[in-house]
MDTraj code that builds the backbone (N, CA, C; nanometers):
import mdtraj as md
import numpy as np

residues = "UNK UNK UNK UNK UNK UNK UNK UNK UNK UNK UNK UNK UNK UNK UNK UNK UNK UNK UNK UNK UNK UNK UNK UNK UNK UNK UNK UNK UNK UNK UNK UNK UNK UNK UNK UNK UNK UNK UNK UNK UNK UNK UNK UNK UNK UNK UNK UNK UNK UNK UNK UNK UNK UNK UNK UNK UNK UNK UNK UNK UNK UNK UNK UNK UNK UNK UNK UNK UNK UNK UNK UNK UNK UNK UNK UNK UNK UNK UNK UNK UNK UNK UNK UNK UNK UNK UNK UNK UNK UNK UNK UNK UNK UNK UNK UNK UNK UNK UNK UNK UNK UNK UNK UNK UNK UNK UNK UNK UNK UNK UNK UNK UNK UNK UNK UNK UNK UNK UNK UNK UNK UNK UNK UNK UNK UNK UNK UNK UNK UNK UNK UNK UNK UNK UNK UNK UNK UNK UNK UNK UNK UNK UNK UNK UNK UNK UNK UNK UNK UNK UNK UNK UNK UNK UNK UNK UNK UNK UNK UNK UNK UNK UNK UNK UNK UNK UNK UNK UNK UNK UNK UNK UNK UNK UNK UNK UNK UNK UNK UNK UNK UNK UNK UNK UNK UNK UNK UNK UNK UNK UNK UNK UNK UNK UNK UNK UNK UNK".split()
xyz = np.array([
    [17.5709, 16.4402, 14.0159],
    [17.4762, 16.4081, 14.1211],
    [17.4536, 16.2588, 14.1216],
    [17.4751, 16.2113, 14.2582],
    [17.4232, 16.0567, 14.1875],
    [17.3297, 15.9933, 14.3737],
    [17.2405, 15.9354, 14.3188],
    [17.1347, 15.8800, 14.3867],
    [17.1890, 15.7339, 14.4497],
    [17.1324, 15.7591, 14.6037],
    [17.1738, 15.6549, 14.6905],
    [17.0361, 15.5349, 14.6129],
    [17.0739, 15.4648, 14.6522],
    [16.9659, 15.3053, 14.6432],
    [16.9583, 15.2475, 14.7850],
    [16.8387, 15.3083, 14.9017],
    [16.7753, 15.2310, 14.9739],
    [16.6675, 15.1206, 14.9991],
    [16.6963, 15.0353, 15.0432],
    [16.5780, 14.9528, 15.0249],
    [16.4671, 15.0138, 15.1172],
    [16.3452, 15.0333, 15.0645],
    [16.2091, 15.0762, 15.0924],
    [16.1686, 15.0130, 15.1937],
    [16.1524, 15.0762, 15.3758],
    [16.1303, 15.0043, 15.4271],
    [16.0109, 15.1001, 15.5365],
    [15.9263, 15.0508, 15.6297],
    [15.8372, 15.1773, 15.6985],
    [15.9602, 15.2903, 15.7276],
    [15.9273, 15.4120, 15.7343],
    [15.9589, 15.4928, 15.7652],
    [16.1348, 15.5861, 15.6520],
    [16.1009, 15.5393, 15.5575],
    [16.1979, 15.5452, 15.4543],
    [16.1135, 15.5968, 15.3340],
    [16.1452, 15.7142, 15.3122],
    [16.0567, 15.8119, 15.1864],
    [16.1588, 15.8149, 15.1385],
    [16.2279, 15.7606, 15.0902],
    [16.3160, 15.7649, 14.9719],
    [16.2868, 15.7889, 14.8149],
    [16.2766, 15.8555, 14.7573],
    [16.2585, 15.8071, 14.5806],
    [16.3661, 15.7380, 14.4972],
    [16.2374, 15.6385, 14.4855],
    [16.3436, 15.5634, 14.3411],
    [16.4216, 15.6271, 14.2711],
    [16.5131, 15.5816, 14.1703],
    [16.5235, 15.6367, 14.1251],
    [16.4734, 15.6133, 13.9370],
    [16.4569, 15.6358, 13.8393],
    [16.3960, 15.6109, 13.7049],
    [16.5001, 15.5074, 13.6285],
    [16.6154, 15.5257, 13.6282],
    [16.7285, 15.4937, 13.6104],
    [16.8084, 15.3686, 13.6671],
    [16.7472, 15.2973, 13.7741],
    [16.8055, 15.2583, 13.8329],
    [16.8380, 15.1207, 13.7472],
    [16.9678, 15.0595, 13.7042],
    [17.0015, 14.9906, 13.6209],
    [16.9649, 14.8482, 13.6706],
    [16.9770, 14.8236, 13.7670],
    [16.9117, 14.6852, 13.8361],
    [16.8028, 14.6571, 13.8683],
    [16.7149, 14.7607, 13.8172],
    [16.5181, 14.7340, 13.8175],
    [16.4990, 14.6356, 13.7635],
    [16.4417, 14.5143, 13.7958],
    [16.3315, 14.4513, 13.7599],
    [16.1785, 14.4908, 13.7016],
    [16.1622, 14.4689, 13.5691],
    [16.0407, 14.5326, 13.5355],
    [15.9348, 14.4137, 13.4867],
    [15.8185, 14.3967, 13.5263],
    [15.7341, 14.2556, 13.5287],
    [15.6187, 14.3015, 13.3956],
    [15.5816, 14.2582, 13.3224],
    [15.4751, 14.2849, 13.2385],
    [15.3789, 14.1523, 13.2729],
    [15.2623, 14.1790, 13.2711],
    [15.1712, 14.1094, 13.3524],
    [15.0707, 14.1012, 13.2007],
    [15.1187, 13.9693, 13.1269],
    [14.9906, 13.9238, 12.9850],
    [14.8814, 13.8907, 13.0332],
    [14.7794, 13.9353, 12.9547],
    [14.6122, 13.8605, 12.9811],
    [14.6539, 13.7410, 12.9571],
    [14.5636, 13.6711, 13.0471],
    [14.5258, 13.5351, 13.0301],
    [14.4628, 13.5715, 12.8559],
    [14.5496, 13.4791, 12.8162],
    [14.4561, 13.4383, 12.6312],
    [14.3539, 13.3478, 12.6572],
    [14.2554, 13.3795, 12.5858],
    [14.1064, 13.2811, 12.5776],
    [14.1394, 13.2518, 12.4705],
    [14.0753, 13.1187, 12.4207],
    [14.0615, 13.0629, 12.2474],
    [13.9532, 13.1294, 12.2360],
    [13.9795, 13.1357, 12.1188],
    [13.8664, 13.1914, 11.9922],
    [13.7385, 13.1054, 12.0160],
    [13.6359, 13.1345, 12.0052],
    [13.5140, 13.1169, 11.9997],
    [13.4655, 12.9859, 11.8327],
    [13.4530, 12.8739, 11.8944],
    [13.3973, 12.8137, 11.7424],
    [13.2909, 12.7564, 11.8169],
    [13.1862, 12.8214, 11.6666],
    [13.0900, 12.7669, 11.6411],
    [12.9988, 12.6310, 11.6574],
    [12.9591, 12.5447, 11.7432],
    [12.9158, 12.4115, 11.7798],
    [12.8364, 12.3545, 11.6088],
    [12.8473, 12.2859, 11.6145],
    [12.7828, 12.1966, 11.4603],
    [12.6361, 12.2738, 11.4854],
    [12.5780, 12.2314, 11.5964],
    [12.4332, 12.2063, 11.6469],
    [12.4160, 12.3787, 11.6372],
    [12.4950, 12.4909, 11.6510],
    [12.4508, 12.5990, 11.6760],
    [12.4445, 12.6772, 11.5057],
    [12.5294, 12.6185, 11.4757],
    [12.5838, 12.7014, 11.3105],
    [12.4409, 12.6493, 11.2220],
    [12.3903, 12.5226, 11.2154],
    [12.2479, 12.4628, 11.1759],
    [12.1242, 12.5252, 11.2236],
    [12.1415, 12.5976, 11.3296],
    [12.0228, 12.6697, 11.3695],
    [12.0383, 12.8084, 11.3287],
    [12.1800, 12.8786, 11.3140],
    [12.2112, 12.9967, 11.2548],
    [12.1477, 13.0281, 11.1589],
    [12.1983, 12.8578, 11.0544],
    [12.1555, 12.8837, 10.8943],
    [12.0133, 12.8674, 10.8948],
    [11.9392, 12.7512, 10.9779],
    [11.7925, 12.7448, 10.9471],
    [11.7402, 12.8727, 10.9623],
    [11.7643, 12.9869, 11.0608],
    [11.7142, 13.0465, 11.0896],
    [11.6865, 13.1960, 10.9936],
    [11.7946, 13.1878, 10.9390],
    [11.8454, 13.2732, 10.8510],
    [11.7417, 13.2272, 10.7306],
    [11.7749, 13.1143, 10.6981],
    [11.6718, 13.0490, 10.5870],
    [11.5715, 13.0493, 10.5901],
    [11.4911, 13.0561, 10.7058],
    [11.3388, 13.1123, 10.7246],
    [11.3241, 13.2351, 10.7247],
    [11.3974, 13.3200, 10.7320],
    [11.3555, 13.4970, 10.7276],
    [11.3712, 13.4754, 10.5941],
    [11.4897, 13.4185, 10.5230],
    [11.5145, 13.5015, 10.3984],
    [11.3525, 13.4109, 10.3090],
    [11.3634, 13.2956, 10.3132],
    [11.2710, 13.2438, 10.2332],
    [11.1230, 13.2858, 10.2691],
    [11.1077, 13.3716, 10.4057],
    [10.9973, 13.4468, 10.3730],
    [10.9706, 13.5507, 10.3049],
    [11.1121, 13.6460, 10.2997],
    [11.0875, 13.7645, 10.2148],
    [11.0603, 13.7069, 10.0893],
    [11.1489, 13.6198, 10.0160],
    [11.1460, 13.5598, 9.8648],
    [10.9838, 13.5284, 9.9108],
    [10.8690, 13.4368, 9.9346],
    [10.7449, 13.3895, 9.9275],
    [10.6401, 13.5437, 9.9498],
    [10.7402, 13.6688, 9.9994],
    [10.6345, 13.7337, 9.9818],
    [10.6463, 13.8614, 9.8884],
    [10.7664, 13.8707, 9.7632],
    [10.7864, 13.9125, 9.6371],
    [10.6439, 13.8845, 9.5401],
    [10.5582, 14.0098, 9.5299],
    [10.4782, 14.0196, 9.4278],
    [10.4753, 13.9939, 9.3227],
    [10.5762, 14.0061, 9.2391],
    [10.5869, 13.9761, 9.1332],
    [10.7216, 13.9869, 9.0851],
    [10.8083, 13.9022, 9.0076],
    [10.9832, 13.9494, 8.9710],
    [10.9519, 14.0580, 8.8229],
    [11.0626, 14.1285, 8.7935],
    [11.0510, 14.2603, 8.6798],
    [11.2367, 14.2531, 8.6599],
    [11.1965, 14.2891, 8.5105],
    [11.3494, 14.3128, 8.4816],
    [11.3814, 14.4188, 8.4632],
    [11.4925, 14.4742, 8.5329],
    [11.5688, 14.6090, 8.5481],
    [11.6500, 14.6293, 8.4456],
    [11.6015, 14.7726, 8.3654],
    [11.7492, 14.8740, 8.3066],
    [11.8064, 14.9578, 8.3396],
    [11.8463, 15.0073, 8.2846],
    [11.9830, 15.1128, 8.3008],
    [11.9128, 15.2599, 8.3212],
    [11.8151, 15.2678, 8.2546],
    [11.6715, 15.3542, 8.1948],
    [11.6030, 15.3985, 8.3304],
    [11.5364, 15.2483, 8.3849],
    [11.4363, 15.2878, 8.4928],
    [11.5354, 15.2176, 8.6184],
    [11.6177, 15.2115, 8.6184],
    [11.6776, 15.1523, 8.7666],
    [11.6612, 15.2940, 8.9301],
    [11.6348, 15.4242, 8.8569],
    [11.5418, 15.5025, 8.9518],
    [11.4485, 15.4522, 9.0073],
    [11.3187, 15.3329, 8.9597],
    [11.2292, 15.3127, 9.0129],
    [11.2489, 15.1867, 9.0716],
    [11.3651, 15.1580, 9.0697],
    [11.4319, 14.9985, 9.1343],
    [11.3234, 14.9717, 9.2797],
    [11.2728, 14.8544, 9.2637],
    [11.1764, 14.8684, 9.4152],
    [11.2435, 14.7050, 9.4488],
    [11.2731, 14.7553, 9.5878],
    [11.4171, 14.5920, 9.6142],
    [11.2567, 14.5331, 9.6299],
    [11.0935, 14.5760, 9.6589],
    [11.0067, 14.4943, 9.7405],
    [11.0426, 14.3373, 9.5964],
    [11.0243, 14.4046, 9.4829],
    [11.0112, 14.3272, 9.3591],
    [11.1242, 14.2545, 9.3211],
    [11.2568, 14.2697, 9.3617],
    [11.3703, 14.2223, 9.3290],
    [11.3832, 14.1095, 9.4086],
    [11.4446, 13.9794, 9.3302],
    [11.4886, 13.8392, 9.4020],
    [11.6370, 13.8130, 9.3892],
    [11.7531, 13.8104, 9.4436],
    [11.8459, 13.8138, 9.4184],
    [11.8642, 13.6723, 9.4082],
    [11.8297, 13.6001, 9.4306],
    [11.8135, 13.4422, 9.3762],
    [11.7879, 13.4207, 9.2204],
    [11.7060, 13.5370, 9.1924],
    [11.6783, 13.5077, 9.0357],
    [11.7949, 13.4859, 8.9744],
    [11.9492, 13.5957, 9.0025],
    [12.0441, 13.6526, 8.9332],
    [12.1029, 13.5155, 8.8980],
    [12.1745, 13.5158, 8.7407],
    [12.3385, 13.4395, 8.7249],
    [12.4244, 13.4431, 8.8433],
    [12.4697, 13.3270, 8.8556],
    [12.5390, 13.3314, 8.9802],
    [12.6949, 13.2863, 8.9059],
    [12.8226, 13.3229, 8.9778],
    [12.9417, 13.2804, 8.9130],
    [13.0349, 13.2177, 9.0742],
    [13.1485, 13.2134, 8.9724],
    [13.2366, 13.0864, 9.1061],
    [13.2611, 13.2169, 9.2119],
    [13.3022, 13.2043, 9.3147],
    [13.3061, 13.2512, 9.4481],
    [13.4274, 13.3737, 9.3828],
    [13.5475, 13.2819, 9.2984],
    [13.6357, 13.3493, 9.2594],
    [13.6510, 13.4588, 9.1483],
    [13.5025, 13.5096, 9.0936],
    [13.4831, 13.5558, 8.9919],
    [13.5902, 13.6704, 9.0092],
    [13.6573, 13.7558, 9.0526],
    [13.7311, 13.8871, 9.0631],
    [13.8605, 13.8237, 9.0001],
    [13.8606, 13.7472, 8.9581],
    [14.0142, 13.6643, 8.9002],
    [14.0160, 13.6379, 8.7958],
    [13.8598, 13.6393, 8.7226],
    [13.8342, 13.6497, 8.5214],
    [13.8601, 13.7660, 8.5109],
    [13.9005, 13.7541, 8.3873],
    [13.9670, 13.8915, 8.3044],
    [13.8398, 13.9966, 8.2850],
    [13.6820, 13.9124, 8.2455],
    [13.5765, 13.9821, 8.2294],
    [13.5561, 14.1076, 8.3045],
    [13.5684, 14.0457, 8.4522],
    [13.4960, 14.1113, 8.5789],
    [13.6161, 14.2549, 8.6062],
    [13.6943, 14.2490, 8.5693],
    [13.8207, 14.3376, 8.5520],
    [13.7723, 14.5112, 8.5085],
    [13.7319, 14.4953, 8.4190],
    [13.6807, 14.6048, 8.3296],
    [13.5555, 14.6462, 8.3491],
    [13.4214, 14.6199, 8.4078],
    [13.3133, 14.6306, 8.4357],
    [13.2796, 14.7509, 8.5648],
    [13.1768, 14.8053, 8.4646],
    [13.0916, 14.9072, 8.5161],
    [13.0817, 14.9117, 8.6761],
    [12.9864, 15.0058, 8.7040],
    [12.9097, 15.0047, 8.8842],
    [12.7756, 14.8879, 8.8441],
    [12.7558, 14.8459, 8.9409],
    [12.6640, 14.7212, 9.0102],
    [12.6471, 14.6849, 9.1487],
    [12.5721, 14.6116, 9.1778],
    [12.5158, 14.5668, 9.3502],
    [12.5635, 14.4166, 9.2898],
    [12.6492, 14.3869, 9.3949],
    [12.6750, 14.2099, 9.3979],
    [12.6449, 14.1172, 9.4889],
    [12.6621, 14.0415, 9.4809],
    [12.5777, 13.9549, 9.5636],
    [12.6375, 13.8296, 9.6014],
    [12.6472, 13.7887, 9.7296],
    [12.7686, 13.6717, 9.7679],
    [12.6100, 13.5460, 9.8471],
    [12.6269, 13.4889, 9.7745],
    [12.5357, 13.3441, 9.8099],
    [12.6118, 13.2144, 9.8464],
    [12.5494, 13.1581, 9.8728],
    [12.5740, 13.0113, 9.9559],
    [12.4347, 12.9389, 9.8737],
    [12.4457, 12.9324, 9.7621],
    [12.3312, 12.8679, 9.6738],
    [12.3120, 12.6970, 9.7244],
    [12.4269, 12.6424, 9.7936],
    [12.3723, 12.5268, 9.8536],
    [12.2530, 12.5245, 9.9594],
    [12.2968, 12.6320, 10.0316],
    [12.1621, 12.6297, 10.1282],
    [12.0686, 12.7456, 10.0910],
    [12.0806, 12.8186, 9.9998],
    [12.0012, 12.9180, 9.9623],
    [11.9589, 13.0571, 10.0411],
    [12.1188, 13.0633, 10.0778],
    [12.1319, 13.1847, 10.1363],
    [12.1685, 13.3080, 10.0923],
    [12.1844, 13.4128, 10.1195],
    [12.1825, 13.5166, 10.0644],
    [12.2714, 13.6186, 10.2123],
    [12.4334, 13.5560, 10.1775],
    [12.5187, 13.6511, 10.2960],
    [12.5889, 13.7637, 10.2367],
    [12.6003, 13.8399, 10.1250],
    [12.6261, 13.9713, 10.1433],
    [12.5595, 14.0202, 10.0258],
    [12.5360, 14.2042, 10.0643],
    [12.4956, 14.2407, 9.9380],
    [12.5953, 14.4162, 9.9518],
    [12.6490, 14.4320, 9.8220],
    [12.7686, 14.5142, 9.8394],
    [12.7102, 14.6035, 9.6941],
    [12.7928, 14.7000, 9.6895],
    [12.7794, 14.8061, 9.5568],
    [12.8987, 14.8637, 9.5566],
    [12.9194, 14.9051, 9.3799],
    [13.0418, 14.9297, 9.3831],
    [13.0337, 15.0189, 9.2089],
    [13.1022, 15.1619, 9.2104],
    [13.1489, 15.1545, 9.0909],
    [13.2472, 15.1365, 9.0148],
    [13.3704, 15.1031, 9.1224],
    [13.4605, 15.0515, 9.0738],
    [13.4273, 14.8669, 8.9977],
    [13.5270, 14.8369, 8.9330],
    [13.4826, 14.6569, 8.8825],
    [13.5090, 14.5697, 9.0539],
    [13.4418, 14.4644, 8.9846],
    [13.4626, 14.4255, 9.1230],
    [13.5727, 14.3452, 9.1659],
    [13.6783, 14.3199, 9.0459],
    [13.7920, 14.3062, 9.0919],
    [13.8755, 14.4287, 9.1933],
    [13.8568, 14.5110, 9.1539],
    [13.9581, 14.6129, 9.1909],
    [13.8438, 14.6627, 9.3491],
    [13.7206, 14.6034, 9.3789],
    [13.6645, 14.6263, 9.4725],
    [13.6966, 14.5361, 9.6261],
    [13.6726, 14.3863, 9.5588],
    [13.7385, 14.2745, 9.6254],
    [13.8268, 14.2483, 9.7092],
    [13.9355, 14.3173, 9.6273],
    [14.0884, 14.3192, 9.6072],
    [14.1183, 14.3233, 9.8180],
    [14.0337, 14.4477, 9.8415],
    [14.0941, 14.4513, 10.0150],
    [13.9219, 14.4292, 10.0537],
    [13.9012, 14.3237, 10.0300],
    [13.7233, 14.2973, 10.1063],
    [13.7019, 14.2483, 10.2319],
    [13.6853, 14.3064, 10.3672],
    [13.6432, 14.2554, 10.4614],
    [13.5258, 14.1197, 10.5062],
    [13.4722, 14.1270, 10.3479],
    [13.3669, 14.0264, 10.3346],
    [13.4595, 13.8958, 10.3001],
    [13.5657, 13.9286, 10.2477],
    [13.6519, 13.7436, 10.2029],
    [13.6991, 13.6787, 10.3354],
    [13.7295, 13.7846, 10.4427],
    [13.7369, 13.6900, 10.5758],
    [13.6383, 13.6048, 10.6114],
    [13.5028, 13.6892, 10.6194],
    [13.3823, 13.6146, 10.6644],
    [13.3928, 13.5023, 10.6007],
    [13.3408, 13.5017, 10.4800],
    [13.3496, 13.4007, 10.4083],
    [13.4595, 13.2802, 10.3964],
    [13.5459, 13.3204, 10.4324],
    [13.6804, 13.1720, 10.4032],
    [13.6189, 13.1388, 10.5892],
    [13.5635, 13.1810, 10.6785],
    [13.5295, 13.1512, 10.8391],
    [13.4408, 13.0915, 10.8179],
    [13.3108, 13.1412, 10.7195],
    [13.2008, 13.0189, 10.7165],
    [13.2960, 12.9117, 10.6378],
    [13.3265, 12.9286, 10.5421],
    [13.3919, 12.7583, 10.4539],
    [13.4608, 12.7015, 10.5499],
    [13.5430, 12.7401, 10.6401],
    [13.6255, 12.6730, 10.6955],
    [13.5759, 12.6122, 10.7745],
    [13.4403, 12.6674, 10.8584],
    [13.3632, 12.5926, 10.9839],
    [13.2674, 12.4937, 10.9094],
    [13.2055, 12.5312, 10.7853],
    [13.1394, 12.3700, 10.6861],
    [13.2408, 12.2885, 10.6911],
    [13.3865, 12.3178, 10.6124],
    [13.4939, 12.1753, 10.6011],
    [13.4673, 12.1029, 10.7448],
    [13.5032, 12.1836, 10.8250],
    [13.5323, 12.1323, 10.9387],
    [13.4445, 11.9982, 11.0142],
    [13.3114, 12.0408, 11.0125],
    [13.1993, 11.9683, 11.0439],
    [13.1240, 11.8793, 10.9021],
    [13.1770, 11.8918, 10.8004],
    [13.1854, 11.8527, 10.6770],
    [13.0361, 11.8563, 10.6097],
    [13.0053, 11.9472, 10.6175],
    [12.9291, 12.0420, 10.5391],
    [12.9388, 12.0939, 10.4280],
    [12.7970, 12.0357, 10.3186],
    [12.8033, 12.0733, 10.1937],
    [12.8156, 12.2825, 10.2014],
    [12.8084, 12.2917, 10.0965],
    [12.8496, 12.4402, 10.0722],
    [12.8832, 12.5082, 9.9530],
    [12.8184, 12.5657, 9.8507],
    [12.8491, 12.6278, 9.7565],
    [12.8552, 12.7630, 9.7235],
    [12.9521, 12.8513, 9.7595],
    [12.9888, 12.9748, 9.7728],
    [12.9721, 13.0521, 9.6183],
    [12.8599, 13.1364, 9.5748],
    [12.8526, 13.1953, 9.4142],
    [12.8574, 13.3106, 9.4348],
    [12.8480, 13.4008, 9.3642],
    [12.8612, 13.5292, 9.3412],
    [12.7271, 13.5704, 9.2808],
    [12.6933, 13.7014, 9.2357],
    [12.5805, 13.7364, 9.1274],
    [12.5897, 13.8831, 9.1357],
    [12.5470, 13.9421, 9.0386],
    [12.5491, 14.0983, 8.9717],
    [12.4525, 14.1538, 8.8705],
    [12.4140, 14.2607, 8.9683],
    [12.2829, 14.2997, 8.8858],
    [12.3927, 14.4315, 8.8438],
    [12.3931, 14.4382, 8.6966],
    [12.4593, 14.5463, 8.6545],
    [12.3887, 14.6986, 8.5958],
    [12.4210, 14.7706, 8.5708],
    [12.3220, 14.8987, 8.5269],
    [12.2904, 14.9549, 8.6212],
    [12.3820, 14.9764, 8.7284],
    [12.3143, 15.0432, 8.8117],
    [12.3668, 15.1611, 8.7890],
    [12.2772, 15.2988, 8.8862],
    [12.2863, 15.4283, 8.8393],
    [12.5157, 15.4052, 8.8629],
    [12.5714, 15.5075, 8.8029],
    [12.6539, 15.5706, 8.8788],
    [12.6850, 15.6410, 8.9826],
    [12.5329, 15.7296, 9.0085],
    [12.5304, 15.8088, 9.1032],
    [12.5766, 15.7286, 9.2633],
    [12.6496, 15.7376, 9.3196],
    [12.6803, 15.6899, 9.4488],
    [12.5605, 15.6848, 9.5696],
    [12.4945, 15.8046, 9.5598],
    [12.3844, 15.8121, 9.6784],
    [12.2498, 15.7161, 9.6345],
    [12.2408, 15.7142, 9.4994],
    [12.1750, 15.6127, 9.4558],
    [12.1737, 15.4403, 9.4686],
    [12.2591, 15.4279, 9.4716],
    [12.3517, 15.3232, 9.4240],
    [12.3118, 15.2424, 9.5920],
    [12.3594, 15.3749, 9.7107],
    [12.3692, 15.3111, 9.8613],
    [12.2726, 15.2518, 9.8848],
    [12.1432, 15.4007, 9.8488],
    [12.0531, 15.3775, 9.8763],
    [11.9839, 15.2217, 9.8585],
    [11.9996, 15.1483, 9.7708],
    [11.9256, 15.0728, 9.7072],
    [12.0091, 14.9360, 9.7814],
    [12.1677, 14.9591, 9.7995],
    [12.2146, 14.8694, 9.9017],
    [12.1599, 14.8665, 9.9800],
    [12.1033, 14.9691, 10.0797],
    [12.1117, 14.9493, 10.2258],
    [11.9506, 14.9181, 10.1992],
    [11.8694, 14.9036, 10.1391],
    [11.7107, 14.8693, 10.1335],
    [11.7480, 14.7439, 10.1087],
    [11.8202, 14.6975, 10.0431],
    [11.8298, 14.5351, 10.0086],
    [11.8791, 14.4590, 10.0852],
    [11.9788, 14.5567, 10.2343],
    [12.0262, 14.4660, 10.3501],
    [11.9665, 14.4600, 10.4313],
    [11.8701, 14.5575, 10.4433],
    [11.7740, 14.5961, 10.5273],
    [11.6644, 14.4906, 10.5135],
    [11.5943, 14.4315, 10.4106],
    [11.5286, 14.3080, 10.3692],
    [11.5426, 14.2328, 10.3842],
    [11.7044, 14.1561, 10.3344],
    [11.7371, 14.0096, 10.3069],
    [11.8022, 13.9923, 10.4617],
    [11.8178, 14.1225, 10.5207],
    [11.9111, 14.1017, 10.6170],
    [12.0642, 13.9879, 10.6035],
    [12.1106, 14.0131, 10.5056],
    [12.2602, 13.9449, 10.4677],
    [12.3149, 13.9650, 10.5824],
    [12.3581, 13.8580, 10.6731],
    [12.4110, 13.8570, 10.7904],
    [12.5691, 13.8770, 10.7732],
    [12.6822, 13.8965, 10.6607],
    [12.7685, 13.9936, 10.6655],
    [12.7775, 14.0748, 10.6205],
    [12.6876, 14.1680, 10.6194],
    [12.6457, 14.2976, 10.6204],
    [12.6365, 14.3541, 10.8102],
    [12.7461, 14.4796, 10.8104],
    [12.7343, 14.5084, 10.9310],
    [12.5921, 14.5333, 10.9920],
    [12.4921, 14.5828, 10.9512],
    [12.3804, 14.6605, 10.9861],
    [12.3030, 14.5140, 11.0392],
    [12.2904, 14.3821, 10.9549],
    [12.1968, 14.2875, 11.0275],
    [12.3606, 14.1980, 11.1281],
    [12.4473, 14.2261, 11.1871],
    [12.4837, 14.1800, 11.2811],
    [12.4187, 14.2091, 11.4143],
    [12.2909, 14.2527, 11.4203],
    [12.2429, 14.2912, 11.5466],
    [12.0944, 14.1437, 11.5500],
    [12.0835, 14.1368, 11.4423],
    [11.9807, 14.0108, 11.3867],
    [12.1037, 13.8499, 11.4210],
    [12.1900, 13.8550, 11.3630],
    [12.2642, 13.6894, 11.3309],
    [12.4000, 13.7123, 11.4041],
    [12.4107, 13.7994, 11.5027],
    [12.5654, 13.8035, 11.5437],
    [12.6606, 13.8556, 11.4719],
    [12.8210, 13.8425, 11.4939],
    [12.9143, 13.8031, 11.3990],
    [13.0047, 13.6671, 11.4099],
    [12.9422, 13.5565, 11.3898],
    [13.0167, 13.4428, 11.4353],
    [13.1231, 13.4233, 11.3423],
    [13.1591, 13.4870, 11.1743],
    [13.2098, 13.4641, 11.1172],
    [13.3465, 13.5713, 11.0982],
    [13.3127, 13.6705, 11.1746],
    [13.4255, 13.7650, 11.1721],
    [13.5532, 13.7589, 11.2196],
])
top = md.Topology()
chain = top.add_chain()
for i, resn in enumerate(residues, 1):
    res = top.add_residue(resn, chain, resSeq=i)
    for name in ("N", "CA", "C"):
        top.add_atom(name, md.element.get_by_symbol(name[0]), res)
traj = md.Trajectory(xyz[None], top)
């Protein structure tokens, strides 16, 4: 069977045919937009702004308490300062220490400006947690937009360890502590700070 090729003109119901070896086929690309960066003037009002919520929750902490392994059931984030914690290099998942270690809530700071951008839990170590972290994008997006505009910046880590094993426990006490500090890469306060860093 083989199919005539008319050219399509009024009064010509012809069907194409699927096959037809001399089709022209057009793919029509979106217009590409650039990526969205951050203005100097806007990323400074991000952080101030951020820095006034968080440094109000810290001014209105009753009193700081040290947590065990024992009573971390009665963990109350109202009392917890995650500023208090040891803080380590950005790269801590790359010491041999952090390798082998228990469940804990960690904590990703910007101790230059005294911020407080993620708070995560994990019972795996937090190397082997890291390892595929959606949070290391954010983070190399903020460093890269400080270099850029040449902005101080000190990226630390911190870990409150002893926490239960129990998993529902464990969330729980995450999602009260993102819920507070509102850590702006934490999905839940992207409705508070955007995602400019994603």
């Amino acid at each position: 069977m083989s199919y005539s090729h008319y050219p399509l003109g009024k009064g010509n119901n012809q069907q194409l045919s699927l096959f037809e070896s001399q089709a022209i086929y057009e793919v029509k690309k979106p217009n590409l937009v650039s990526d969205f960066v951050m203005s100097y003037d806007f990323l400074k009002t991000w952080k101030n702004n951020l820095y006034t919520y968080q440094q109000n929750q810290r001014n209105n902490l009753s009193q700081q308490t040290t947590f065990f392994e024992d009573n971390i059931s009665l963990f109350d984030v109202d009392l917890f300062d995650p500023f208090s914690l040891e803080t380590h290099p950005d790269q801590f998942y790359d010491l041999p220490n952090y390798n082998l270690s228990s469940s804990c809530l960690y904590f990703i700071l910007d101790t230059d400006a005294n911020l407080l951008l993620y708070v995560g839990e994990t019972k795996l170590s937090p190397h082997q947690r890291w390892v595929n972290h959606d949070c290391k994008s954010y983070i190399q997006n903020y460093v890269e937009l400080h270099r850029k505009y040449k902005l101080n910046l000190t990226i630390r880590s911190a870990f409150l360890w002893g926490i239960s094993t129990e998993r529902k426990l464990r969330q729980s006490i995450e999602k009260q502590l993102i819920i507070k500090w509102r850590s702006p890469f934490n999905k839940e306060s992207w409705q508070y700070w955007g995602q400019p860093f994603k």
